[in-house]
N, C-alpha and C positions, 0 to 999 in steps of 0.2 A: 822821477827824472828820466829823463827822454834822453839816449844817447844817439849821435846822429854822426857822418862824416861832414868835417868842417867845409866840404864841398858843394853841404846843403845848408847852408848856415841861413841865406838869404831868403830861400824859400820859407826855410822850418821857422823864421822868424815872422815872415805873412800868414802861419798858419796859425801861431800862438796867437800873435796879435787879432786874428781875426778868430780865433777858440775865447780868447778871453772877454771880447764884448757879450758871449751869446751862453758862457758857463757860469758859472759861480768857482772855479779855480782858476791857477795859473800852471801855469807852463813852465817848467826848467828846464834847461839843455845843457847836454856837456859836450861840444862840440871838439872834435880830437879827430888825427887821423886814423886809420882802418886798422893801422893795427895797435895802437896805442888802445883803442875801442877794445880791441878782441881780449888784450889782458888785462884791461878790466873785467870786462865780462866772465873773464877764466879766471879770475879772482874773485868772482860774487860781487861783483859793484852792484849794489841797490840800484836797480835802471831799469828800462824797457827798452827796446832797442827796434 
């Protein structure tokens, strides 16, 4: 799962879309603000960020 700011929602979603014709996975996003983002991450959210 790919955490991102909801400010890149538009992009990150051109990039999945265009990751997924040329991978054999998909793409998840947990799109959230900056700091909603960071306590997850300071909570261990299974992510990559």
């Amino acid at each position: 799962m790919e955490c991102a700011a909801v400010s890149l929602k538009n992009k990150s979603d051109e990039i999945a879309a265009s990751s997924e014709q040329t991978e054999s996975y998909s793409v998840v996003f947990n799109f959230a603000g900056s700091l909603q983002l960071a306590h997850q991450v300071i909570a261990d959210a299974p992510a990559t960020v």
